[in-house]
Backbone and ligand atoms as CSV (ligand in chain L), in Angstrom:
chain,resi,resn,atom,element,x,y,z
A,1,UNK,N,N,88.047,69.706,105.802
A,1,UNK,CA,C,86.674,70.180,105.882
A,1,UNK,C,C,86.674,71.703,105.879
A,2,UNK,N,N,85.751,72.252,104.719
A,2,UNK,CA,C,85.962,73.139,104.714
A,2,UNK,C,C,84.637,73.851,105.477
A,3,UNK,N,N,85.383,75.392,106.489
A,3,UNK,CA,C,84.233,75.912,107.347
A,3,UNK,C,C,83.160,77.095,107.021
A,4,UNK,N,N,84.432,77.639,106.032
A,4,UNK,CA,C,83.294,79.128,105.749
A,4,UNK,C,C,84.207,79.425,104.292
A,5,UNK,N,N,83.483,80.651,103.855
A,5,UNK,CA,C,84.082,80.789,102.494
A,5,UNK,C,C,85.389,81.748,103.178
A,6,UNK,N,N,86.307,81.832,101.969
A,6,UNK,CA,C,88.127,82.843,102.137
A,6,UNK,C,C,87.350,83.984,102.625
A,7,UNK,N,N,88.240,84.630,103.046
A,7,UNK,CA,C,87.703,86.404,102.854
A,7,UNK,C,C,88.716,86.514,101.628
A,8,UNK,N,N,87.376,87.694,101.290
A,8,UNK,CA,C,88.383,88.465,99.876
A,8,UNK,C,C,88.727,89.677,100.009
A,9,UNK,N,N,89.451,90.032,99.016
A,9,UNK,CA,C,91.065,91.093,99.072
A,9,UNK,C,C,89.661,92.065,98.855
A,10,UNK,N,N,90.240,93.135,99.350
A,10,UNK,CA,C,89.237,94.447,99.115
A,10,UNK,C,C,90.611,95.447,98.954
A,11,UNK,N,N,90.880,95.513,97.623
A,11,UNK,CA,C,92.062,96.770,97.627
A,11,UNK,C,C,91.382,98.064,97.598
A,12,UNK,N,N,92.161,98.730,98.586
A,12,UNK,CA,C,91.759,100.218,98.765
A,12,UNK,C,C,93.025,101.287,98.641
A,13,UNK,N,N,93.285,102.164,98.282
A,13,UNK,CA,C,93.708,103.046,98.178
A,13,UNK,C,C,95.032,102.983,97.492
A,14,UNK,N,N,96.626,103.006,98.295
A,14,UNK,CA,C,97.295,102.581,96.810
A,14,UNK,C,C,97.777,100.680,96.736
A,15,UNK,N,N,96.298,100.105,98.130
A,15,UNK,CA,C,96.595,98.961,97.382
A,15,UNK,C,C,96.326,98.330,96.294
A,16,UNK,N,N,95.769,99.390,95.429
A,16,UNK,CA,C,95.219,99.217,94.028
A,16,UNK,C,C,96.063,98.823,93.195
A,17,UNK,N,N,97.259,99.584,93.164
A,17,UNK,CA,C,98.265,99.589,92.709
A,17,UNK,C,C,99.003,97.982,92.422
A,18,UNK,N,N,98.808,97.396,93.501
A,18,UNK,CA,C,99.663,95.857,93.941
A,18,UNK,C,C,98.362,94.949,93.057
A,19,UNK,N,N,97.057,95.139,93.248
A,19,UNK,CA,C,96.189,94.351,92.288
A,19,UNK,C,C,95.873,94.581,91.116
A,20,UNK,N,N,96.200,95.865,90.779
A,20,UNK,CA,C,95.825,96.310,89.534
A,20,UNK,C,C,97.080,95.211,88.641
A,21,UNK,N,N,97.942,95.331,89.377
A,21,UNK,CA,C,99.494,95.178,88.471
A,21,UNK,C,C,99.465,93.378,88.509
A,22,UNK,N,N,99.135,92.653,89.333
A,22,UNK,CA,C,98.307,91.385,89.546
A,22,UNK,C,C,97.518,91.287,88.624
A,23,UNK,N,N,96.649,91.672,88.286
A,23,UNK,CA,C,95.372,90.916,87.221
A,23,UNK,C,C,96.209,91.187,85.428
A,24,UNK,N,N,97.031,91.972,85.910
A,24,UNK,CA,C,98.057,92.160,84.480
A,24,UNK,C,C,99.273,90.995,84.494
A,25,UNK,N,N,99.755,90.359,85.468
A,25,UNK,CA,C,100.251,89.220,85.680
A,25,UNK,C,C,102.080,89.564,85.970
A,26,UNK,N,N,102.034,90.701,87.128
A,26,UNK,CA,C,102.548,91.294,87.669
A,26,UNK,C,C,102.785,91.745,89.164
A,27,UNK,N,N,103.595,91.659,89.776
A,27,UNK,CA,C,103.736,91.650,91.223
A,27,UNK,C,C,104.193,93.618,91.162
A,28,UNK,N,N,103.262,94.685,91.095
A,28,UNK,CA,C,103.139,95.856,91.782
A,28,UNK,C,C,104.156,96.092,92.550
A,29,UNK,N,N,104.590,97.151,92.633
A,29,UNK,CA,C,105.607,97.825,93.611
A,29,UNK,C,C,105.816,98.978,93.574
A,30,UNK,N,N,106.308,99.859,94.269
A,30,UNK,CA,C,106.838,101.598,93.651
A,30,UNK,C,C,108.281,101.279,94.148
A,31,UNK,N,N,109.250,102.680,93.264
A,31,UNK,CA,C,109.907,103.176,93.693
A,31,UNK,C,C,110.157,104.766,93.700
A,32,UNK,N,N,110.862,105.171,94.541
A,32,UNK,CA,C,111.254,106.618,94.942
A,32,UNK,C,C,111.207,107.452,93.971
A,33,UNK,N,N,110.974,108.418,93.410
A,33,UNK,CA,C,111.463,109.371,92.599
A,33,UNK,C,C,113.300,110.154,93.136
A,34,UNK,N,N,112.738,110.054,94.344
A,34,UNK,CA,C,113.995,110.719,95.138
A,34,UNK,C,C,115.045,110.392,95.110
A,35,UNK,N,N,115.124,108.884,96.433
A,35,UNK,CA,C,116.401,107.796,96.545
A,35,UNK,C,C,116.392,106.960,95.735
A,36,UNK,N,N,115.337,106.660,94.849
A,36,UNK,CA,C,115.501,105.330,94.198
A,36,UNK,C,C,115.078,103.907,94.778
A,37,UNK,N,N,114.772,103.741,95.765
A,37,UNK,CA,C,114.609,102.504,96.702
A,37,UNK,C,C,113.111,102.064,96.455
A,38,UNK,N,N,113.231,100.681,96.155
A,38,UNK,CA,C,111.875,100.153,95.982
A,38,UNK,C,C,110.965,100.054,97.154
A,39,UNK,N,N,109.436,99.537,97.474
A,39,UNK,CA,C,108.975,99.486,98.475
A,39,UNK,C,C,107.778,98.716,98.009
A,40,UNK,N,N,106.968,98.138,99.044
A,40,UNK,CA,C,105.399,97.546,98.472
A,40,UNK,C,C,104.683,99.174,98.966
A,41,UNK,N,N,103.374,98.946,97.439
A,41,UNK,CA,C,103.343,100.662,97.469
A,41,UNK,C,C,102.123,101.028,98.741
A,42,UNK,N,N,102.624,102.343,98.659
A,42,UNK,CA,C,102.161,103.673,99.716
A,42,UNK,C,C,102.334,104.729,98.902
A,43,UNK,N,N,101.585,105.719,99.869
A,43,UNK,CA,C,101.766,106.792,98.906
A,43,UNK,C,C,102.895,108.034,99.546
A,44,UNK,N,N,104.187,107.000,100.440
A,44,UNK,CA,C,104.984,108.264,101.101
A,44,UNK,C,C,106.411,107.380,100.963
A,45,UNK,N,N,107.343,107.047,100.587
A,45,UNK,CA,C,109.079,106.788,101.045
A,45,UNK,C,C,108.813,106.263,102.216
A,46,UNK,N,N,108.977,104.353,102.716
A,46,UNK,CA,C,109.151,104.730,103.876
A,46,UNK,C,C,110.880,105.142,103.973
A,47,UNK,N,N,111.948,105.201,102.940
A,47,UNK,CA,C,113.180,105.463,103.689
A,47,UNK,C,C,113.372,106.987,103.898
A,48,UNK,N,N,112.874,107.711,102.501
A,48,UNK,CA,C,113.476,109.038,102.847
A,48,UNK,C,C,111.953,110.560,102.741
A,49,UNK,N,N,110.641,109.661,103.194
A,49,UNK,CA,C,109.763,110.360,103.633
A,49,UNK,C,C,109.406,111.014,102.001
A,50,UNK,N,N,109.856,110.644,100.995
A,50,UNK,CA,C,109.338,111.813,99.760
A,50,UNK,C,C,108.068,110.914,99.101
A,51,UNK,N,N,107.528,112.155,98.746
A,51,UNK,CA,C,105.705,112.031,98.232
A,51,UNK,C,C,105.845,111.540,96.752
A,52,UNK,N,N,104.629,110.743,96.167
A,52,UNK,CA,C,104.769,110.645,95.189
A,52,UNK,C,C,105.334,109.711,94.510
A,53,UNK,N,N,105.309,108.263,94.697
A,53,UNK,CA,C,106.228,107.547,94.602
A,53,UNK,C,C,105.693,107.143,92.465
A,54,UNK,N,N,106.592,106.377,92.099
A,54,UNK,CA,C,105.935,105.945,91.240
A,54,UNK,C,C,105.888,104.818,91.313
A,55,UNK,N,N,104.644,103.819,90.537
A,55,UNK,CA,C,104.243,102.550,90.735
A,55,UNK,C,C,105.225,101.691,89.259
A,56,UNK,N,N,105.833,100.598,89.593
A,56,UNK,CA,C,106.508,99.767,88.508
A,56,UNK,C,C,106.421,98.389,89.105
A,57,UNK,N,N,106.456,97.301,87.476
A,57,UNK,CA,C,106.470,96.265,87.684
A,57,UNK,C,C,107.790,95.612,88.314
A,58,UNK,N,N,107.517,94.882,89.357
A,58,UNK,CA,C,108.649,93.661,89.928
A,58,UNK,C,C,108.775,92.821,88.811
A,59,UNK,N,N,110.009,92.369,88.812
A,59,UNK,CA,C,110.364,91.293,87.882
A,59,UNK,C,C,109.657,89.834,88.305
A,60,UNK,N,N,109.662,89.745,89.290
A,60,UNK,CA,C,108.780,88.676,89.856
A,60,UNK,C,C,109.383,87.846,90.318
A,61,UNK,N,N,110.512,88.431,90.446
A,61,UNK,CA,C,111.495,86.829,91.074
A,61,UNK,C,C,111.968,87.172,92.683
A,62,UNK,N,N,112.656,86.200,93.061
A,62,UNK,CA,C,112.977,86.725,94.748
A,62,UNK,C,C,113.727,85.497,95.047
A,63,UNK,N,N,113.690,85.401,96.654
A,63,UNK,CA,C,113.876,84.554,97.538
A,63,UNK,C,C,113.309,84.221,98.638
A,64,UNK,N,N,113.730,83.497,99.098
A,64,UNK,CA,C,112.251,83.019,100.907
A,64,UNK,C,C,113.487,83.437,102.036
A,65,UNK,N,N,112.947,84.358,102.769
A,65,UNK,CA,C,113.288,85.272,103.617
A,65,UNK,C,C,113.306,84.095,104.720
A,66,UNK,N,N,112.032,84.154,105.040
A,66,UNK,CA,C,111.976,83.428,106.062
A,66,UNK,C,C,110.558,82.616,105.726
A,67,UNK,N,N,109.903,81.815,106.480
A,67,UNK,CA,C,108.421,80.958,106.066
A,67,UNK,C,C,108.255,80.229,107.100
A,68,UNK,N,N,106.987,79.507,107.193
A,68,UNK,CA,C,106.426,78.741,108.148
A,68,UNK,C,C,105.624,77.981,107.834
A,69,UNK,N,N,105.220,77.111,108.064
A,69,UNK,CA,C,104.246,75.745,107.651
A,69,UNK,C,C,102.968,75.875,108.210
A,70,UNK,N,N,101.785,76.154,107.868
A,70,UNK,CA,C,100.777,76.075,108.325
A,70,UNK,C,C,99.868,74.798,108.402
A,71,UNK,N,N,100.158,73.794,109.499
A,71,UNK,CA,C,99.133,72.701,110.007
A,71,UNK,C,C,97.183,73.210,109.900
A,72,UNK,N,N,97.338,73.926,110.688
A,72,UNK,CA,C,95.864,74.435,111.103
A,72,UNK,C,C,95.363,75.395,110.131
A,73,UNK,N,N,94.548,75.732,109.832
A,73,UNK,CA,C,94.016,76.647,108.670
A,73,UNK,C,C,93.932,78.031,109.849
A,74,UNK,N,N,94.403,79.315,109.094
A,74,UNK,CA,C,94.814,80.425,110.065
A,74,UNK,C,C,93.406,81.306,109.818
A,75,UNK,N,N,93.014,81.161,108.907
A,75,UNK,CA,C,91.413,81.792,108.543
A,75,UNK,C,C,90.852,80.774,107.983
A,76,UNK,N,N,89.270,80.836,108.287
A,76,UNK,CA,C,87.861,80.141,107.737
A,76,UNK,C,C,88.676,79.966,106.386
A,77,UNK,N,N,88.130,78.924,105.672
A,77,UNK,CA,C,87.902,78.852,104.094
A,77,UNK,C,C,89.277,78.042,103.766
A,78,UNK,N,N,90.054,77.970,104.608
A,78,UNK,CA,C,91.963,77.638,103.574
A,78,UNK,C,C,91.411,76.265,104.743
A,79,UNK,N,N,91.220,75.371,104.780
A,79,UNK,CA,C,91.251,73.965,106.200
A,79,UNK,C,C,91.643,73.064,104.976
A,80,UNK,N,N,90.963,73.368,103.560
A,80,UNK,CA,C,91.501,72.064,102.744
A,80,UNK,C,C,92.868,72.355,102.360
A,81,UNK,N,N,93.526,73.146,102.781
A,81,UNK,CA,C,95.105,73.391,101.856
A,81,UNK,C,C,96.097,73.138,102.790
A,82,UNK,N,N,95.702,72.188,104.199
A,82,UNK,CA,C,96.830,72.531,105.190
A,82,UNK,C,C,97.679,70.917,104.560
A,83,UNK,N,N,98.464,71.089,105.031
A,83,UNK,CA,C,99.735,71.832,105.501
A,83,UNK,C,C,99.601,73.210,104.264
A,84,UNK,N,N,100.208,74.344,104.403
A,84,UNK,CA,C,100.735,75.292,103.368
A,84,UNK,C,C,101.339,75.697,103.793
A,85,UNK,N,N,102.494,76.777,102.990
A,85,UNK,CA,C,103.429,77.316,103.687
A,85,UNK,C,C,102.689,78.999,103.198
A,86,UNK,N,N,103.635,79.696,104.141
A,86,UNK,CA,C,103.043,81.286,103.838
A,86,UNK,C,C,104.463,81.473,104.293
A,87,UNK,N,N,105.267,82.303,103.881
A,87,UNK,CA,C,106.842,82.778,103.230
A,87,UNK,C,C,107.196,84.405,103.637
A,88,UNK,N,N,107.706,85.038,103.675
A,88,UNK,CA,C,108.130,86.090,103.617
A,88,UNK,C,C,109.498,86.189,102.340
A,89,UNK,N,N,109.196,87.001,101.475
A,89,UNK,CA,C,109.477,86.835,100.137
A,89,UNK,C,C,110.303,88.002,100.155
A,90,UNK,N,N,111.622,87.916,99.723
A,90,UNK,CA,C,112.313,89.179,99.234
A,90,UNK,C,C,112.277,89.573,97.585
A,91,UNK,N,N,111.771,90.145,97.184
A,91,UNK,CA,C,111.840,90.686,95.780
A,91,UNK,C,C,113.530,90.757,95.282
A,92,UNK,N,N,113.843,90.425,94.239
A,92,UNK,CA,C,115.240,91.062,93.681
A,92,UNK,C,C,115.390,92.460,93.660
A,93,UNK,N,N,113.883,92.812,94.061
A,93,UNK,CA,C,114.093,94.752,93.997
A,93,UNK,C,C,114.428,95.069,95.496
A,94,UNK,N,N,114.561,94.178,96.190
A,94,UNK,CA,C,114.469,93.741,97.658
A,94,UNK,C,C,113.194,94.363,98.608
A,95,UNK,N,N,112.450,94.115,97.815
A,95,UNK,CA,C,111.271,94.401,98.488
A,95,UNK,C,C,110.790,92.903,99.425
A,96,UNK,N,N,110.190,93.292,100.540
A,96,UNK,CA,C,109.816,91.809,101.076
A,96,UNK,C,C,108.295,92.040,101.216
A,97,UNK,N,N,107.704,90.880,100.678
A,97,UNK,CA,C,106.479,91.009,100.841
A,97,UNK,C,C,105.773,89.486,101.572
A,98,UNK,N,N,104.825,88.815,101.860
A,98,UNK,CA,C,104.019,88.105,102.533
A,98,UNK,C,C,103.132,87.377,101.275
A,99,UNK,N,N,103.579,86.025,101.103
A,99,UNK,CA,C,103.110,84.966,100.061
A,99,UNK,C,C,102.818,83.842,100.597
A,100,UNK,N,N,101.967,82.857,99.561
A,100,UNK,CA,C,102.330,81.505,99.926
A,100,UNK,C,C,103.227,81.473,98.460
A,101,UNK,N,N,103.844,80.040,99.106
A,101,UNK,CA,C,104.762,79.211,98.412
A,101,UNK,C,C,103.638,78.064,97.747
A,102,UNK,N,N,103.829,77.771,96.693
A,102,UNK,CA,C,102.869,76.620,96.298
A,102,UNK,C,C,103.560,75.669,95.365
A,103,UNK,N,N,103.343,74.291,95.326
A,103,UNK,CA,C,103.745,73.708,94.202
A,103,UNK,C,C,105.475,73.044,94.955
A,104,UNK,N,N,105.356,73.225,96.381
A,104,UNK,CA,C,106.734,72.920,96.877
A,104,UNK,C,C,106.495,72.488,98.065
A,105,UNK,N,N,106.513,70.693,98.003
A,105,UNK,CA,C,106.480,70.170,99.622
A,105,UNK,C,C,106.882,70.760,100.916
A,106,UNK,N,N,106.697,71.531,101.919
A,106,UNK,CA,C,106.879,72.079,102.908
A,106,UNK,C,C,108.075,71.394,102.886
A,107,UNK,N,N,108.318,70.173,103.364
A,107,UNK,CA,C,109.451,69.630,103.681
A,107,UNK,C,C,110.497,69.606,103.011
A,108,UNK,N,N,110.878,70.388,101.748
A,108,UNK,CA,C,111.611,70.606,100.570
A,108,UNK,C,C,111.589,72.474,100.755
A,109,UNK,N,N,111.389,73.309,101.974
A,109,UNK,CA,C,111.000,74.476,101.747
A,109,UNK,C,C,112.160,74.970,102.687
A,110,UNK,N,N,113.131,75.520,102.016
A,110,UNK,CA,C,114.395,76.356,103.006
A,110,UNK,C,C,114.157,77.766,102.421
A,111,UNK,N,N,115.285,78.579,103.738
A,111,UNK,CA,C,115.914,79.716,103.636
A,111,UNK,C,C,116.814,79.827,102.180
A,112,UNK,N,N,116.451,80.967,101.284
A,112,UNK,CA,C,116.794,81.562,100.056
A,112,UNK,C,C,116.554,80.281,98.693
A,113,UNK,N,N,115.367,79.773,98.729
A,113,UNK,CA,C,115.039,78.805,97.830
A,113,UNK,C,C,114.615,80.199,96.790
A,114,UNK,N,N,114.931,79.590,95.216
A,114,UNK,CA,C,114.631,81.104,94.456
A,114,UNK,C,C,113.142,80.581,93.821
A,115,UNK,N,N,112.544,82.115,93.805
A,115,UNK,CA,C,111.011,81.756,93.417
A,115,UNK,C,C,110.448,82.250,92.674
A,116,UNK,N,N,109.598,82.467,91.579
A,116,UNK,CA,C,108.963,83.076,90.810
A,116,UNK,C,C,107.610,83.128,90.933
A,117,UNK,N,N,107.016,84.148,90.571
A,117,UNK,CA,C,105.560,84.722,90.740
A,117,UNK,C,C,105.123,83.821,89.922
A,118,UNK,N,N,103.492,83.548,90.248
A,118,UNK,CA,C,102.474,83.215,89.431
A,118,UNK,C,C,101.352,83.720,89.915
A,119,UNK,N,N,100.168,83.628,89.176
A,119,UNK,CA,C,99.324,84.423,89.722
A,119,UNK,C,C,97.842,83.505,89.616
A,120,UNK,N,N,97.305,83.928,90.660
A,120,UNK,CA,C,95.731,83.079,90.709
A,120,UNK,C,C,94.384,84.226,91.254
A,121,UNK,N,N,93.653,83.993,90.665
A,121,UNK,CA,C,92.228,84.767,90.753
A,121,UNK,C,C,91.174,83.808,91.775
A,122,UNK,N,N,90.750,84.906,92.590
A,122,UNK,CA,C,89.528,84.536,93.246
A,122,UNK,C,C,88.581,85.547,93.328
A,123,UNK,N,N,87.255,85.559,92.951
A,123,UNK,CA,C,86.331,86.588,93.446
A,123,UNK,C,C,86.847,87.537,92.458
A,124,UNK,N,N,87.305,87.397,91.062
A,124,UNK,CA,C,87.834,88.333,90.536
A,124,UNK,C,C,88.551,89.474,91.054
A,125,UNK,N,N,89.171,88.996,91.933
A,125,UNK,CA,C,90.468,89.868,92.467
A,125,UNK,C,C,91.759,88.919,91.945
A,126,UNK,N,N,92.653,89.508,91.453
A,126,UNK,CA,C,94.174,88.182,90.940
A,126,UNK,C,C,95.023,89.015,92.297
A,127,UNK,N,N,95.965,88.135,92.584
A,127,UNK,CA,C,97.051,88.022,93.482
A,127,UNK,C,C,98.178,86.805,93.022
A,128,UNK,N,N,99.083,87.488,93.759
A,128,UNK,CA,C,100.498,86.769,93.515
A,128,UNK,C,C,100.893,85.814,94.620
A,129,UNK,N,N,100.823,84.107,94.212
A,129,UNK,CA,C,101.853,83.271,94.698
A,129,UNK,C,C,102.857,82.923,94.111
A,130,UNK,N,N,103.647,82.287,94.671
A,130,UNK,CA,C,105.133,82.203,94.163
A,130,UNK,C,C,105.411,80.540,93.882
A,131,UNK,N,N,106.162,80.086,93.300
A,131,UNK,CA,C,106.408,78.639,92.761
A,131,UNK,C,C,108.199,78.942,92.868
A,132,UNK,N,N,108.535,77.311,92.601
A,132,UNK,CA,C,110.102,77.328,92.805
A,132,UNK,C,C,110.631,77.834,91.574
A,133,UNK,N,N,111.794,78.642,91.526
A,133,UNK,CA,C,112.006,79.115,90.040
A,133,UNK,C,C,112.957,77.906,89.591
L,1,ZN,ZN,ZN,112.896,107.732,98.962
């Protein structure tokens, strides 16, 4: 039963960057000009503090860091999708970012299962879930 509508993504500033690169069918990221080290974008290094990062596409692939099964719907609007899982995702750029997993029985859902991006639109905002690769 569903209670209220999702909330929707409101990208602001360089989370533009992560949706812009989404509705292109792309998982967003920067890396350093400096060290080289990838990151989900900002507009500062968090390793070595330098300005300016530049924004590039993730390949889209990764692994499941860690994840959890969601019984209960954690916000209004998701009550018809439970069980789901929501993942902590390492990028191959080793970036870790915060997904669901879809398309993969919870109970079939381990540590370093490999995954690939896909992407789904709501409210004309696109975002990235991940499927089993
Ligand atoms: Zn850096």
């Amino acid at each position: 039963m569903t209670t209220g509508a999702r909330p929707r993504p409101e990208p602001r500033g360089e989370e533009r960057i992560f949706f812009e690169a989404a509705a292109r069918g792309h998982v967003g990221i920067c890396r350093c000009r400096v060290c080289g080290r990838h990151f989900l974008p900002r507009v500062v290094c968090p390793f070595c503090w330098a300005q300016d990062p530049v924004a590039v596409d993730a390949a889209g692939t990764g692994s499941v860091h860690s994840f959890t099964v969601l019984h209960r719907a954690g916000l209004p609007g998701f009550e018809d999708d439970v069980p789901y899982v929501v993942a902590l995702i390492e990028l191959d750029e080793g970036v870790r970012l915060v997904s669901n997993v879809v398309g993969v029985d919870p109970d079939e859902m381990r540590i370093g299962l490999r995954l690939q991006a896909v992407f789904s639109e709501r409210d004309g905002v696109s975002f990235p879930q991940f499927v089993a690769a």
